[in-house]
C-alpha angles and dihedrals in degrees: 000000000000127000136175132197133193127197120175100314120184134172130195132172118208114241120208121215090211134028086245104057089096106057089045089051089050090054082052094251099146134281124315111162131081114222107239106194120206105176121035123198105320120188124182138131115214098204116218121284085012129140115228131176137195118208132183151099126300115285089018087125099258095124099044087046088059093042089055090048098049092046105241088112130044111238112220097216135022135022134263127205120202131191136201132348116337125206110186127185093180095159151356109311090329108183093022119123112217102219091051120083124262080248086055102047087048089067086037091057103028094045089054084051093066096266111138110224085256098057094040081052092052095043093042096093090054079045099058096034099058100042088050103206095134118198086358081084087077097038126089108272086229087074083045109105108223093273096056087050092049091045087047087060120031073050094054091039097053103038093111116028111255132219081239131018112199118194142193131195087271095120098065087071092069127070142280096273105028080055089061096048089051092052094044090054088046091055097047089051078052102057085039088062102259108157111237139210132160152129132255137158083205108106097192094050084054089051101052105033093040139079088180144032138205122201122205130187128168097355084309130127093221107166134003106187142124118306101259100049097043086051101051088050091045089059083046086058106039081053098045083054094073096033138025103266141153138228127205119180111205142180119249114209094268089052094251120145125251141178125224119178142152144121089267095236090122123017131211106236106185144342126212137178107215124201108188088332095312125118104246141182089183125053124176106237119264090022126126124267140158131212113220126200129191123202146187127202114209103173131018120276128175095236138000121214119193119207140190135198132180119205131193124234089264082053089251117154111246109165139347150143146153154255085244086057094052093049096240102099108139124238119219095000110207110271120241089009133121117243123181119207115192119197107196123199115193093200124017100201097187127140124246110281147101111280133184126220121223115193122189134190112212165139118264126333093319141060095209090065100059118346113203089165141342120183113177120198090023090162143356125217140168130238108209119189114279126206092291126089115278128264139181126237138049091289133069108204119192100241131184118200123193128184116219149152119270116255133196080246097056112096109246087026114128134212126227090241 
């Protein structure tokens, strides 16, 4: 079983002031480089068989920690431990060599992996079958697009399943539905008690591969917690980047984490679920409800959007819009005084489950442009079956079946010839 630990790693890169610093460091004629770290005392343990993922902007740190993991740079600082069998895909094609075939590049790579020829040779046709380049497989990678590159080595790295699987944001290179096959790999190492790390500015694919997540922010380690409430955080942070906002993380009464952030020129007073005009936590599938949100505007703005979002219990988006959309949005709100917006849905189809409710202040269709107020996980509530057949998943799509006889006009139908 696979394990990683983590012990006050840094990284800095020297930066020379002229193009000749380094030759005259080099001649031992002082010091002419200023250190740039890019990573600054980071401490973590990834258990055996666990899911990790590292989230942040760009430049936060998140590549060169994987590269340093995984051995291919030298930290500055710190120690790292590493245990079992590692399969890496960091970037693009690393390791290929563009005038080798793709055929030749799968025994390079896989060779430097551990894999004797004779083993590359008896795993090359599920090689070549799950990364579905066809006769590519025998032409020079420098003639591959991006994609092909991508399928050729997430195809060699994974060909055996490895103690630890490191990943980069290489797959979201390839396509819609190679996408789904690697995660769906990814996910079978998983269950099979592969330790996982890897980076991804996909939200959805962290919350459900994962079972923790790392945030990183200027080279710093700054929260290791569960999914949804590093990502949560993660959104409070991306949006205090462009304003002066707080953030304040709460408890809510079950002890769950939330994230409440916003510049604090509207405030959002209270959220409600309505079921016939009656405050619910429960609601029978299909039937009507209304989401209710009251708000307080403390300081003029030129326009106030209200916005809605219902998460499932993994924090998967499922649905949600707002009043801008809608094209209902209000310009210049009254100031310090109460005013109720009701959202009415004739039909939540939504399948039985927990969800949670977010609910956001603030200017134009985006939050990033201008946040009054965001307050994730405003409210839980529960869907419970209605009168219609039952379903799995987090929809409940309105479905007709008919039994018949099959006909020459019907697609798939034969003839007898």
């Amino acid at each position: 079983m696979g394990y990683i630990r983590v012990n006050g790693i840094g990284k800095a890169y020297k930066r020379y002031r002229k193009k000749s610093g380094r030759f005259l460091e080099w001649l031992g004629l002082g010091v002419h480089h200023e250190l740039k770290w890019v990573l600054r005392d980071v401490s973590f343990e990834v258990q055996p068989g666990e899911a990790v993922g590292i989230v942040g902007v760009n430049g936060a740190g998140k590549s060169t920690l994987l590269k340093i993991v995984t051995g291919t740079v030298k930290p500055t600082t710190g120690t790292v431990g590493v245990g079992g069998r590692v399969s890496a895909l960091l970037e693009l094609g690393m390791g290929f060599h563009p005038d080798f075939t793709g055929r030749e590049n799968v025994y390079m790579a896989a060779q430097l992996k551990g894999m004797t020829r004779d083993e590359v040779t008896t795993k090359m046709r599920e090689i070549e079958e799950f990364a579905e380049i066809g006769d590519y497989i025998d032409q020079p990678v420098r003639v591959y697009s991006s994609g092909m590159q991508v399928r050729l080595a997430f195809s060699v790295a994974t060909c055996v399943r490895p103690d630890i699987l490191i990943v980069d944001e290489a797959l979201s290179v390839g396509d819609a539905a190679f996408q789904h096959k690697s995660f769906d790999r990814i996910r079978s190492f998983s269950d099979r008690g592969t330790t996982l790390l890897f980076v991804s500015h996909s939200p959805a694919m962290v919350k459900t591969l994962c079972d923790r997540a790392l945030l990183l922010d200027t080279g710093l380690l700054v929260k290791d917690d569960s999914p949804d409430a590093v990502l949560d955080y993660y959104n409070a942070l991306i949006v205090k980047a462009k304003e002066d906002l707080k953030i304040r993380q709460v408890e809510m009464e079950t002890g769950h984490k939330i994230t409440r952030s916003g510049s604090g020129h509207a405030e959002i007073t209270a959220v409600e679920l309505l079921n016939n005009g009656t405050a619910v936590r429960a609601v029978r599938s299909g039937e009507p409800v209304t989401v209710r949100v009251g708000t307080r505007i403390h300081k003029p703005i030129e326009d106030l959007t209200v916005g809605i979002l219902f998460r499932d219990r993994l924090g998967n988006d499922v649905f949600g819009t707002n009043t801008f959309h809608h094209g209902c949005s209000p310009k210049w709100p009254p100031v310090n005084q109460q005013i109720w917006v009701d959202f009415q849905i004739p039909q939540l189809l939504f399948g039985t489950g927990s969800y949670s409710l977010t609910v956001a202040l603030h200017k134009s269709p985006s939050h990033v442009s201008g946040n009054y107020d965001w307050w994730d996980r405003a409210l839980v509530f529960q869907v419970v079956p209605g009168d219609h057949p039952l379903g799995i998943g987090v929809c409940n799509l309105p479905i007709c079946i008919k039994w018949h006889e099959p006909s020459h006009s019907d697609p798939g139908s034969k003839g007898n010839g």
